[in-house]
C-alpha positions in Angstrom: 0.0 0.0 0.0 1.5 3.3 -0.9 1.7 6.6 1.6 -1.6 8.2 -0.7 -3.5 5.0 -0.5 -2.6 4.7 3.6 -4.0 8.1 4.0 -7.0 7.7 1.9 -7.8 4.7 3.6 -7.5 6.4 7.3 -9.8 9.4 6.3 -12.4 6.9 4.3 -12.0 4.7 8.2 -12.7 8.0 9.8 -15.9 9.1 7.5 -17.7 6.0 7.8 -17.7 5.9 11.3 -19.0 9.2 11.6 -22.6 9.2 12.8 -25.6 10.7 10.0 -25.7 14.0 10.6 -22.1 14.5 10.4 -21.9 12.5 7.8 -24.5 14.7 5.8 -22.4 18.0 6.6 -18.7 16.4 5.5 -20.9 15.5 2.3 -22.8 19.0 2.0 -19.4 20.8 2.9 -17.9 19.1 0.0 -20.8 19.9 -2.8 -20.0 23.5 -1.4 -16.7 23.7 -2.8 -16.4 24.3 -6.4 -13.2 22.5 -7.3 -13.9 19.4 -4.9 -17.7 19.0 -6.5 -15.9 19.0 -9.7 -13.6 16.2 -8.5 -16.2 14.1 -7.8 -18.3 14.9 -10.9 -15.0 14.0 -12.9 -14.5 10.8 -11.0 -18.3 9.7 -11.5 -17.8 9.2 -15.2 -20.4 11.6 -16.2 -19.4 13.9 -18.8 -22.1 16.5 -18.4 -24.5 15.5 -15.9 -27.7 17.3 -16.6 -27.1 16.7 -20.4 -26.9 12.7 -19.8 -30.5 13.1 -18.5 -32.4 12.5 -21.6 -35.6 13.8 -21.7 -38.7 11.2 -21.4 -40.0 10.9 -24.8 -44.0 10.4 -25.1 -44.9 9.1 -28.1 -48.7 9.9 -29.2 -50.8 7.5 -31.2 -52.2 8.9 -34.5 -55.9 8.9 -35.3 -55.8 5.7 -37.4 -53.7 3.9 -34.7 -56.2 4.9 -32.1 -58.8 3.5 -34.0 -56.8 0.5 -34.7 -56.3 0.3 -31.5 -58.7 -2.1 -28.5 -60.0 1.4 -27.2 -62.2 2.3 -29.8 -65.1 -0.2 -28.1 -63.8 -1.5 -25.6 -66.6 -1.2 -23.3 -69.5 -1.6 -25.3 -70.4 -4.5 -24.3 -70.9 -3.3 -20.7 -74.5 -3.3 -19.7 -74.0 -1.4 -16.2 -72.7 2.1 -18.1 -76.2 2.9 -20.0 -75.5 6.8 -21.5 -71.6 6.7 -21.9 -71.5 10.4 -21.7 -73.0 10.5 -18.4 -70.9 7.6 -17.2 -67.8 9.5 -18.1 -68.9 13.2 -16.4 -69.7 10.7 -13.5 -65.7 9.8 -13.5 -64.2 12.9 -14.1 -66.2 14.6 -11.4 -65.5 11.9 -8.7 -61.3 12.1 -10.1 -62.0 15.9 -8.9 -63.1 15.3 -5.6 
């Protein structure tokens, strides 16, 4: 074990043996600093880290899929709904409560 690896290893001993909350403010103290935060962002292996997020992509059904689709119907064999457009102002009033 080299001299750097001996003293990293004695301050990683000391850190995890710290209780929580200290814990936390060793943590918060470093995401204060500008050039340790970095550090650590470099270390991570993320190049950019908000531009790795990729944005959730929704992808929307056209009108012929959606009438391709088991929606169109689905329900019309129900006998307990009577005039659908009642049965739906029905739901969306009790989602509001």
């Amino acid at each position: 074990m080299t001299r750097t690896q001996a003293t990293a290893e004695i301050f990683w001993t000391a850190f995890r043996v710290l209780p929580p909350r200290e814990k936390l403010a060793v943590l918060k103290r470093i995401l204060k600093d500008k050039e340790l935060r970095q550090t650590v962002i470099d270390l991570s292996g993320v190049k950019n880290p908000r531009k790795d997020r990729a944005p959730a992509r929704r992808k929307y059904m056209t009108a012929r899929e959606l009438l391709n689709s088991d929606l169109i119907g689905m329900w019309k064999d129900r006998t307990d709904i009577g005039d659908s457009a009642v049965f739906a102002r029905q739901l969306r009033e009790q989602a509001q409560r």
